[in-house]
PDB file of N, CA, C and O in Angstrom:
ATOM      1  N   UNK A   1      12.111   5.627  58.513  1.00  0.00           N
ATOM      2  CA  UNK A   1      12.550   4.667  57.517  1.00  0.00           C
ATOM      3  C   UNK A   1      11.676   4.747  56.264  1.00  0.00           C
ATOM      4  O   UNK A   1      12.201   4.843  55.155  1.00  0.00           O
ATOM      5  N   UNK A   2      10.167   4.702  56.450  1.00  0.00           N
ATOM      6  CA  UNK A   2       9.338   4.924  55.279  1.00  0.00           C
ATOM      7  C   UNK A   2       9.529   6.440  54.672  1.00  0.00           C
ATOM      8  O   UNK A   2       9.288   6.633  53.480  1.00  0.00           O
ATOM      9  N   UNK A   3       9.906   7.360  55.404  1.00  0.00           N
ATOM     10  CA  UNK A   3       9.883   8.386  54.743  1.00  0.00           C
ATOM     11  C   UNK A   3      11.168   8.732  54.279  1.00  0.00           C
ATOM     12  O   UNK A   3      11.244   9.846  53.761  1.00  0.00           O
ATOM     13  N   UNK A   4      12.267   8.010  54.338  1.00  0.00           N
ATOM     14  CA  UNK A   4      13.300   7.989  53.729  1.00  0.00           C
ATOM     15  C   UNK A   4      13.641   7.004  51.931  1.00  0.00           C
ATOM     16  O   UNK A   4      14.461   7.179  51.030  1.00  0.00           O
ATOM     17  N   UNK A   5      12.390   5.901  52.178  1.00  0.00           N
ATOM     18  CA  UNK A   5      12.484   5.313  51.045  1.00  0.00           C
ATOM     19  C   UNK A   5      11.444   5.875  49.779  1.00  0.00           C
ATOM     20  O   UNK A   5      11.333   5.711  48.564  1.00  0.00           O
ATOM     21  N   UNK A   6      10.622   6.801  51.104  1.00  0.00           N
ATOM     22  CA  UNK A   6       9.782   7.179  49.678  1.00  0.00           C
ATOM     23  C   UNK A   6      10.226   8.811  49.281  1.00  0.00           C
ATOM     24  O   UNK A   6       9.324   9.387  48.672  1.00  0.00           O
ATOM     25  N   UNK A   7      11.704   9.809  49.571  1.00  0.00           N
ATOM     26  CA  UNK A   7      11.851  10.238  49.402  1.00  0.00           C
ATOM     27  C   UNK A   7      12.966  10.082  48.148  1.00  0.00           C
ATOM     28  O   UNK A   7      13.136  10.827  47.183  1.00  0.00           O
ATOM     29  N   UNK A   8      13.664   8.840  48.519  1.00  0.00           N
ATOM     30  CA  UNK A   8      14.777   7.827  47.382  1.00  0.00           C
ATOM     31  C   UNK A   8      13.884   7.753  46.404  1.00  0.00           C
ATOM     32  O   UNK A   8      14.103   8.431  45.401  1.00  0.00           O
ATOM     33  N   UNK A   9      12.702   6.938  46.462  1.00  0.00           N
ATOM     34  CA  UNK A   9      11.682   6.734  45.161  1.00  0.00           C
ATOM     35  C   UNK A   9      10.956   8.151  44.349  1.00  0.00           C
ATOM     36  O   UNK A   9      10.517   8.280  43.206  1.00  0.00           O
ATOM     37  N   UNK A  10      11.040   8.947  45.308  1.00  0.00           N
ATOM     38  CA  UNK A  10      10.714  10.108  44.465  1.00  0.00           C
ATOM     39  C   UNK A  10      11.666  10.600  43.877  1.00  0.00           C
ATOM     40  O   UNK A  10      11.420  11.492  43.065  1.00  0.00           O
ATOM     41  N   UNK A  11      12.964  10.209  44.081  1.00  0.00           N
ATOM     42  CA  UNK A  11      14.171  11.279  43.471  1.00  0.00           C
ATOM     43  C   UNK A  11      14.580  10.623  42.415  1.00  0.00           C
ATOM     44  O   UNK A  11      15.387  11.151  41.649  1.00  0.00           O
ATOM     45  N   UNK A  12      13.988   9.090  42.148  1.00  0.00           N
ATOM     46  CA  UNK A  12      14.674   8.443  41.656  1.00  0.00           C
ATOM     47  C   UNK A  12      13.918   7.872  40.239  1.00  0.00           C
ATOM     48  O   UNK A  12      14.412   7.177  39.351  1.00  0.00           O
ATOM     49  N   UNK A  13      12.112   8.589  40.389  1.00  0.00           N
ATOM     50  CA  UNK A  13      11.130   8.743  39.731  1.00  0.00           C
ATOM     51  C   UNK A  13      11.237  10.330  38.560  1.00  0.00           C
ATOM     52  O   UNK A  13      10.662  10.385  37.473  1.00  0.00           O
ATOM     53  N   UNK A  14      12.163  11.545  39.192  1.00  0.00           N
ATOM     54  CA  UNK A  14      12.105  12.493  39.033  1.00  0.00           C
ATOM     55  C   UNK A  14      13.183  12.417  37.667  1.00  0.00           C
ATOM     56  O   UNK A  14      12.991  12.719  36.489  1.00  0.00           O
ATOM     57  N   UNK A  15      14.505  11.828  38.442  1.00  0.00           N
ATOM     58  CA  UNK A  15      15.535  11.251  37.119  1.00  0.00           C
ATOM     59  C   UNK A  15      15.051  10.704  36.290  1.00  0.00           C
ATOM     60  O   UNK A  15      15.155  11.308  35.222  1.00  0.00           O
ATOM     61  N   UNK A  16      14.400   9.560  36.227  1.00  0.00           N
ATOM     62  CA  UNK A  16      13.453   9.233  35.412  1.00  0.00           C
ATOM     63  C   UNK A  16      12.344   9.471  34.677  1.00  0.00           C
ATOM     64  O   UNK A  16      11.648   8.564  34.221  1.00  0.00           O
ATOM     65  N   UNK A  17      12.074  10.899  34.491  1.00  0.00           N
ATOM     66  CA  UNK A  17      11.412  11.558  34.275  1.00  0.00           C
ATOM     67  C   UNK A  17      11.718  12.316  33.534  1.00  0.00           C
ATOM     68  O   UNK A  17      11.132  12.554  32.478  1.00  0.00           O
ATOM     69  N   UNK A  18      13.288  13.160  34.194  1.00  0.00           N
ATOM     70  CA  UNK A  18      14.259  13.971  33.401  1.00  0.00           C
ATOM     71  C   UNK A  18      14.521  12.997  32.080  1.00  0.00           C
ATOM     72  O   UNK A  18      14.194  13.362  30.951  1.00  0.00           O
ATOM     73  N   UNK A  19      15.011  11.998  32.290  1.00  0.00           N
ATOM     74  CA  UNK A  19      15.667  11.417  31.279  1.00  0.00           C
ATOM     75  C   UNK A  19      14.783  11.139  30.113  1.00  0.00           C
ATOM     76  O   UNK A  19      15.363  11.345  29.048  1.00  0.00           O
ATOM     77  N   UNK A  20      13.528  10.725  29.994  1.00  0.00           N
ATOM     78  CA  UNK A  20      12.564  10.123  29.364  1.00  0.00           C
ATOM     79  C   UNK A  20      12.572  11.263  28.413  1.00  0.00           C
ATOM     80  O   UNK A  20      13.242  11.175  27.384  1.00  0.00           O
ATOM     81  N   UNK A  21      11.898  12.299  28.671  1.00  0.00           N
ATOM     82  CA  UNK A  21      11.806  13.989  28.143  1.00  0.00           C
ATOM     83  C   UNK A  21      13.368  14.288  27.342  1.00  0.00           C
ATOM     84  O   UNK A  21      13.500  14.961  26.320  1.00  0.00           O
ATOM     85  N   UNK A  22      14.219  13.760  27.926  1.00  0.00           N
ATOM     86  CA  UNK A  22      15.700  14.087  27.139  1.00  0.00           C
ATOM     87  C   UNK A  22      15.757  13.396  25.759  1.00  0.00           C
ATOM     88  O   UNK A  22      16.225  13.755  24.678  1.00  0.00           O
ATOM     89  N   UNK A  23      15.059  12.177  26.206  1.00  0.00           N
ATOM     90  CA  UNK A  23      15.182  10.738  25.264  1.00  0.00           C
ATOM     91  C   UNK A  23      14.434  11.072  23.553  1.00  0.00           C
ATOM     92  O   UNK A  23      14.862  10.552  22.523  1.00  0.00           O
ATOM     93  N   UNK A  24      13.397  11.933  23.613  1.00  0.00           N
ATOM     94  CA  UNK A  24      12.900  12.585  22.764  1.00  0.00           C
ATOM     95  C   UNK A  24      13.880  13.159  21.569  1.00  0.00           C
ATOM     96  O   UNK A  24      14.639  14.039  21.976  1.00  0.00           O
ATOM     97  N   UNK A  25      13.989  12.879  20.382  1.00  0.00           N
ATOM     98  CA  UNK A  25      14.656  13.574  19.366  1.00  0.00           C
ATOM     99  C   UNK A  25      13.714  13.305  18.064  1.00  0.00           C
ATOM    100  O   UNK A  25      12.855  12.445  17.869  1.00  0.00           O
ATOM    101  N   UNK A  26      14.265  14.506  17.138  1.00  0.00           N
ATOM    102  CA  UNK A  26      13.420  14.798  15.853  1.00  0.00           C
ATOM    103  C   UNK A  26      13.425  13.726  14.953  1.00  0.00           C
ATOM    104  O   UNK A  26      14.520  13.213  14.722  1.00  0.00           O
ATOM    105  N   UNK A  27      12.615  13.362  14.500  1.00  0.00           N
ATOM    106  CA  UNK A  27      12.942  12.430  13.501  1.00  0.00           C
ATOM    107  C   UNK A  27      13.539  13.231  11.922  1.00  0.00           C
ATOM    108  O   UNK A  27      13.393  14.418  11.633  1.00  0.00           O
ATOM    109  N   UNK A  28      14.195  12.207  11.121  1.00  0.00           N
ATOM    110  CA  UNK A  28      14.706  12.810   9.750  1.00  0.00           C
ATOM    111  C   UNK A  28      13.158  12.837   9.258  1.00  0.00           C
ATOM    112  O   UNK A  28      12.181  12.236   9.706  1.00  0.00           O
ATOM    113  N   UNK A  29      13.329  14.084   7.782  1.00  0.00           N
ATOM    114  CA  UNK A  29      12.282  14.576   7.153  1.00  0.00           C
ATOM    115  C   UNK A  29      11.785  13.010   6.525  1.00  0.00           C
ATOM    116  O   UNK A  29      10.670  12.573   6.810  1.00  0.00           O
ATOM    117  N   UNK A  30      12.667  12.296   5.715  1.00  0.00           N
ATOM    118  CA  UNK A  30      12.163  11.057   5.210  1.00  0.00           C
ATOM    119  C   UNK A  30      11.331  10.035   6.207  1.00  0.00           C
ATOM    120  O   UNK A  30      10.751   9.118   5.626  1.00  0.00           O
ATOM    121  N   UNK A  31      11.247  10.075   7.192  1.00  0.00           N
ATOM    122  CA  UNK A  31      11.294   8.900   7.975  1.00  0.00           C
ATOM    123  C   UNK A  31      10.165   9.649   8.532  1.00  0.00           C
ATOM    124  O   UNK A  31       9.209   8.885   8.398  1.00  0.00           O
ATOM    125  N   UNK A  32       9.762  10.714   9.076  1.00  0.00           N
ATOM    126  CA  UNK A  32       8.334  11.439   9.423  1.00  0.00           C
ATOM    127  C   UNK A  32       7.526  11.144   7.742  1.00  0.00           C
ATOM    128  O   UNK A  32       6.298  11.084   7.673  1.00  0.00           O
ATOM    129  N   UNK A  33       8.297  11.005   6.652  1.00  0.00           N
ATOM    130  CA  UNK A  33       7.175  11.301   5.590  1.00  0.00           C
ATOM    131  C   UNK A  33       6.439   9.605   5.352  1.00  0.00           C
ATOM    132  O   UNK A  33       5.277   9.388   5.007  1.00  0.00           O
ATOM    133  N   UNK A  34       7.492   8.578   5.650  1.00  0.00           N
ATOM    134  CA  UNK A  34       7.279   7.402   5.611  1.00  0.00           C
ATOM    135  C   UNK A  34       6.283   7.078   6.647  1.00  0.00           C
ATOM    136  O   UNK A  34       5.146   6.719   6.340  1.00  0.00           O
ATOM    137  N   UNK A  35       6.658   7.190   7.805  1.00  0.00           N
ATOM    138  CA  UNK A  35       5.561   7.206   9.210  1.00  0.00           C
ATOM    139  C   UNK A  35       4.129   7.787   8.386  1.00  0.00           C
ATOM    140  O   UNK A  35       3.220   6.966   8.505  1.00  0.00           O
ATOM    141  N   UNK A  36       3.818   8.744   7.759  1.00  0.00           N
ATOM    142  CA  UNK A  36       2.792   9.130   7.261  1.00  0.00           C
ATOM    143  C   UNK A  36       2.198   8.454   5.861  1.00  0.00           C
ATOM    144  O   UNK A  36       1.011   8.474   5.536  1.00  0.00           O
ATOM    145  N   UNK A  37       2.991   8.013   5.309  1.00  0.00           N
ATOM    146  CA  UNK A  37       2.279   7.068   4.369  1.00  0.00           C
ATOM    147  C   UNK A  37       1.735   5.751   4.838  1.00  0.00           C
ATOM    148  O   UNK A  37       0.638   5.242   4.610  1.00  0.00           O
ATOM    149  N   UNK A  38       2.818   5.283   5.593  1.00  0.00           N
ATOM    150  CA  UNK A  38       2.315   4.003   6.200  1.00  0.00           C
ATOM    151  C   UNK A  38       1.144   4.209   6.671  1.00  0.00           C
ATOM    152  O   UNK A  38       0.334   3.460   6.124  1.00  0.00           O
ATOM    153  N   UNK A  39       0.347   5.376   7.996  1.00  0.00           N
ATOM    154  CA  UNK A  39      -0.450   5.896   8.363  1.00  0.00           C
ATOM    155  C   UNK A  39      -1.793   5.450   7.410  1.00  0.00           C
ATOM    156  O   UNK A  39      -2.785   4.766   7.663  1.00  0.00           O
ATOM    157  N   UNK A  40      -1.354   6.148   6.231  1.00  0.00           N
ATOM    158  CA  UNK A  40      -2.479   6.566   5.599  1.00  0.00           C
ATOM    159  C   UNK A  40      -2.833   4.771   4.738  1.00  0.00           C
ATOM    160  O   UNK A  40      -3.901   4.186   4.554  1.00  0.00           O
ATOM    161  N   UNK A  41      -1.979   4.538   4.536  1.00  0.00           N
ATOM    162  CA  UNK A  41      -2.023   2.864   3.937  1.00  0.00           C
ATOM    163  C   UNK A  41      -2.821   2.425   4.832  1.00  0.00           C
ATOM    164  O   UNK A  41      -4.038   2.547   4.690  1.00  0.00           O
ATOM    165  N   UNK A  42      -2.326   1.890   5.811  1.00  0.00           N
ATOM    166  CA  UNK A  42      -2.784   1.213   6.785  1.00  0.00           C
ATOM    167  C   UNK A  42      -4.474   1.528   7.337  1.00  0.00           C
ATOM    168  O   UNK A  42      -5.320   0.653   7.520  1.00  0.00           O
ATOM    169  N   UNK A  43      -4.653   2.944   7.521  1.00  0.00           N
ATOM    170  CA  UNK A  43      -6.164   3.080   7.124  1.00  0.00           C
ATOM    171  C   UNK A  43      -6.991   3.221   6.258  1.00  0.00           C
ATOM    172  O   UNK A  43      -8.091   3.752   6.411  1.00  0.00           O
ATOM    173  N   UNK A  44      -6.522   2.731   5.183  1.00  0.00           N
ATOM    174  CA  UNK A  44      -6.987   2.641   3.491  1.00  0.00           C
ATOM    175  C   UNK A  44      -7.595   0.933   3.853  1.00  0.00           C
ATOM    176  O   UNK A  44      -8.793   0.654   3.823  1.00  0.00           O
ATOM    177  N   UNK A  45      -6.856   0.259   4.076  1.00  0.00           N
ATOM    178  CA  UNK A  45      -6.565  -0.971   3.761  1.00  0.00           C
ATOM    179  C   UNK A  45      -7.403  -1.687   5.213  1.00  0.00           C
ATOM    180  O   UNK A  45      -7.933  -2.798   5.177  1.00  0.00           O
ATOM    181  N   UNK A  46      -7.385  -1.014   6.134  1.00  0.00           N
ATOM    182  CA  UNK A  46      -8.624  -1.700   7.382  1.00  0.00           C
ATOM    183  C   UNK A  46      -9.798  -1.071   6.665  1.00  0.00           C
ATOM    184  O   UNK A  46     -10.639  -1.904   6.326  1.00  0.00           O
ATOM    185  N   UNK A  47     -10.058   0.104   6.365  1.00  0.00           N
ATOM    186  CA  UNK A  47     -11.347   0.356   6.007  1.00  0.00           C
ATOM    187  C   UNK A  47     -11.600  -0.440   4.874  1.00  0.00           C
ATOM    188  O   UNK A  47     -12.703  -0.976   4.990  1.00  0.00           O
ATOM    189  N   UNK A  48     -10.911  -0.797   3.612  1.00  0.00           N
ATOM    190  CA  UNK A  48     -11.514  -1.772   2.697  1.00  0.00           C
ATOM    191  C   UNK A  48     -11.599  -3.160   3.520  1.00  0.00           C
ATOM    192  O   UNK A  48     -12.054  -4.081   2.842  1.00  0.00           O
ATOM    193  N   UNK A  49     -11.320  -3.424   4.582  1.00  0.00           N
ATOM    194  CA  UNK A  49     -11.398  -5.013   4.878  1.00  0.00           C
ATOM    195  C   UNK A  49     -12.544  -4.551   6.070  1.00  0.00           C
ATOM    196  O   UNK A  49     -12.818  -5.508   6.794  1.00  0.00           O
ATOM    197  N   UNK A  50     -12.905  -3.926   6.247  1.00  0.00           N
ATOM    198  CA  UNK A  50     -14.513  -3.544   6.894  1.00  0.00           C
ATOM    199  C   UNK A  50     -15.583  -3.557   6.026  1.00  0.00           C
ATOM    200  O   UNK A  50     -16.641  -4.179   6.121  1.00  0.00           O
ATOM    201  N   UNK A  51     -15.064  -2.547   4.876  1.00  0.00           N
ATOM    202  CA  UNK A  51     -16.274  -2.913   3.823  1.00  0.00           C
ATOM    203  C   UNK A  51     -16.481  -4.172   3.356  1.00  0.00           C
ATOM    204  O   UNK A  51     -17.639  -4.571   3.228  1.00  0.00           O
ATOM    205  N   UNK A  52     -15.407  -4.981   3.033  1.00  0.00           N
ATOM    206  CA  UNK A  52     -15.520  -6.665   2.463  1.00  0.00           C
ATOM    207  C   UNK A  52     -16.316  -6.930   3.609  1.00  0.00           C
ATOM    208  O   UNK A  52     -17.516  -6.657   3.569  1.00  0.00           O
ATOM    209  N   UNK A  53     -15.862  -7.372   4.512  1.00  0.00           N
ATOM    210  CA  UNK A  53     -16.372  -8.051   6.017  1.00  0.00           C
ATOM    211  C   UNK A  53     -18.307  -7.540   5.747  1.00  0.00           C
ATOM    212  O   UNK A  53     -19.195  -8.386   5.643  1.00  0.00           O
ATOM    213  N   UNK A  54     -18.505  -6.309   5.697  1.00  0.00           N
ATOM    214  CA  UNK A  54     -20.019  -5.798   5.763  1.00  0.00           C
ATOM    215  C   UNK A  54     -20.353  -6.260   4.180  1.00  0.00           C
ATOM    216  O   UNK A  54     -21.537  -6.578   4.284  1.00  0.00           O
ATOM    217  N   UNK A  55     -20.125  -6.394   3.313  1.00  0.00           N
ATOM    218  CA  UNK A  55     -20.340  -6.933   1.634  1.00  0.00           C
ATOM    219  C   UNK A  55     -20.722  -8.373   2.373  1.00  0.00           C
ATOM    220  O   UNK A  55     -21.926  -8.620   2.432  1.00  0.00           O
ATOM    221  N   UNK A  56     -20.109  -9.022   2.752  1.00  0.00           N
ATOM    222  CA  UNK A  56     -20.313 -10.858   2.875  1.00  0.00           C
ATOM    223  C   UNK A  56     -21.196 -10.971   3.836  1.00  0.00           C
ATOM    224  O   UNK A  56     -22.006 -11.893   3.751  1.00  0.00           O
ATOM    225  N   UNK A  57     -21.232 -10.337   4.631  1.00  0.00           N
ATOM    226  CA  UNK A  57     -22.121 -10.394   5.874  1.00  0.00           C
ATOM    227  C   UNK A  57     -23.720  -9.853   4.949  1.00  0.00           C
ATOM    228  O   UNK A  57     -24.664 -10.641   5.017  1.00  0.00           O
ATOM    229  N   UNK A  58     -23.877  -8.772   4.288  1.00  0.00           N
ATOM    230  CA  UNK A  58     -24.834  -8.655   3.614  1.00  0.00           C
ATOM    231  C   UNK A  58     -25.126 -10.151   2.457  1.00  0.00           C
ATOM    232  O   UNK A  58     -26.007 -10.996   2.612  1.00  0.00           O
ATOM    233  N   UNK A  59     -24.223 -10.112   1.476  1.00  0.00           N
ATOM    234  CA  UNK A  59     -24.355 -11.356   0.978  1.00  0.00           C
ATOM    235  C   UNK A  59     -25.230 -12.562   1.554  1.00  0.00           C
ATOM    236  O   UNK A  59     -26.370 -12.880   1.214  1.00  0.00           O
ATOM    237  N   UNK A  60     -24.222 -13.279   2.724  1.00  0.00           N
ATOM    238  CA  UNK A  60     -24.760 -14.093   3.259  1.00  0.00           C
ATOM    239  C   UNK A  60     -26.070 -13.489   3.699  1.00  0.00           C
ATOM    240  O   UNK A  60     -26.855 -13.899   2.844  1.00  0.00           O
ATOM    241  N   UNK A  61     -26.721 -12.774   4.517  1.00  0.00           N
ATOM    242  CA  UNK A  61     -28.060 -12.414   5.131  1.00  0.00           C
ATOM    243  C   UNK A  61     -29.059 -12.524   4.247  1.00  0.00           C
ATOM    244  O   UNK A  61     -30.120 -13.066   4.555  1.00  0.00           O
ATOM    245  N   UNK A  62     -28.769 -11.903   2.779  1.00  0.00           N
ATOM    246  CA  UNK A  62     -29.615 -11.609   1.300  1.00  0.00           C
ATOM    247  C   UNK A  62     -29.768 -13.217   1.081  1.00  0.00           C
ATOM    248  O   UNK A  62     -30.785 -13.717   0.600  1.00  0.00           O
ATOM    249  N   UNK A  63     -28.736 -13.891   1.457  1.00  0.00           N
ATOM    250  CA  UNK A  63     -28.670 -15.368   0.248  1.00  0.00           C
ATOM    251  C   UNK A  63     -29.530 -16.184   1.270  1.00  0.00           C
ATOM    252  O   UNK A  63     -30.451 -16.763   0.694  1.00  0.00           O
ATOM    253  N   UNK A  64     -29.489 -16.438   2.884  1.00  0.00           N
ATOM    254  CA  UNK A  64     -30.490 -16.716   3.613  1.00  0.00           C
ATOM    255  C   UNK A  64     -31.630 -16.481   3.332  1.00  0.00           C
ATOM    256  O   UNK A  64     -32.346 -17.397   2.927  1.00  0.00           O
ATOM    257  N   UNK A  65     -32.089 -15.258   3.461  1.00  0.00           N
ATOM    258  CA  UNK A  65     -33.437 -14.925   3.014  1.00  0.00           C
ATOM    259  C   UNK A  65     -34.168 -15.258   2.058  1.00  0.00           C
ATOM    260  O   UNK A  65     -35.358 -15.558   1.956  1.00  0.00           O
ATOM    261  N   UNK A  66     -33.036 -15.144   1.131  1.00  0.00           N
ATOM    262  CA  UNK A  66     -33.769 -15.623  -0.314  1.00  0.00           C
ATOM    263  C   UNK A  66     -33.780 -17.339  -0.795  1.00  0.00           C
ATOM    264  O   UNK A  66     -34.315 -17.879  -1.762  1.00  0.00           O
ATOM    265  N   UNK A  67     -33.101 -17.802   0.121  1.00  0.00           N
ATOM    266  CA  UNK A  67     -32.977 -19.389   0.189  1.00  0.00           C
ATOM    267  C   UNK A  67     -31.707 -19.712  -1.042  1.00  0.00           C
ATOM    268  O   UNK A  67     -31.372 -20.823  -1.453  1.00  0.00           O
ATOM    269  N   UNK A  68     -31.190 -18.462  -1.428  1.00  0.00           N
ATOM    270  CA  UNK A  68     -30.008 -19.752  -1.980  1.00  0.00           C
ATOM    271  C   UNK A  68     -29.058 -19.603  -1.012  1.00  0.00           C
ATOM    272  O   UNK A  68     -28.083 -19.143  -1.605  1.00  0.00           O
ATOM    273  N   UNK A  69     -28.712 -19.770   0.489  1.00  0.00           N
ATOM    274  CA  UNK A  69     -27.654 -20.653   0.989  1.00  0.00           C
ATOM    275  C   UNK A  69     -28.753 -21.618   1.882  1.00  0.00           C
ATOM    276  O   UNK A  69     -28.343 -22.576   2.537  1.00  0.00           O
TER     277      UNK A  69
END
């Protein structure tokens, strides 16, 4: 009985497997070029909000030290 359900689950893992790999298609040239701008935006725009974040964090530490906060 167990080796009948785990031979169903393997066959039925395998289709599922097939299919996934089928499911794959090219994207249009526009829509790969968009995916890549966004890309590049999107890590433009975290790295400037790392540098702000490390700017204020310096700020504040400098303005402690020096007693104006």
């Amino acid at each position: 009985m167990k080796k009948q359900f785990l031979a169903r689950l393997a066959v039925v893992q395998g289709a599922a497997l097939v299919a996934a790999g089928a499911a794959h298609a090219a994207l249009p040239e526009g829509a790969a070029a968009a995916i890549t701008t966004y890309q590049t935006d999107v890590v433009t725009v975290i790295g400037l909000m790392i540098a702000a974040g490390i700017a204020i964090f310096a700020v504040k530490k400098l303005g402690s030290k020096m007693g104006w906060l």
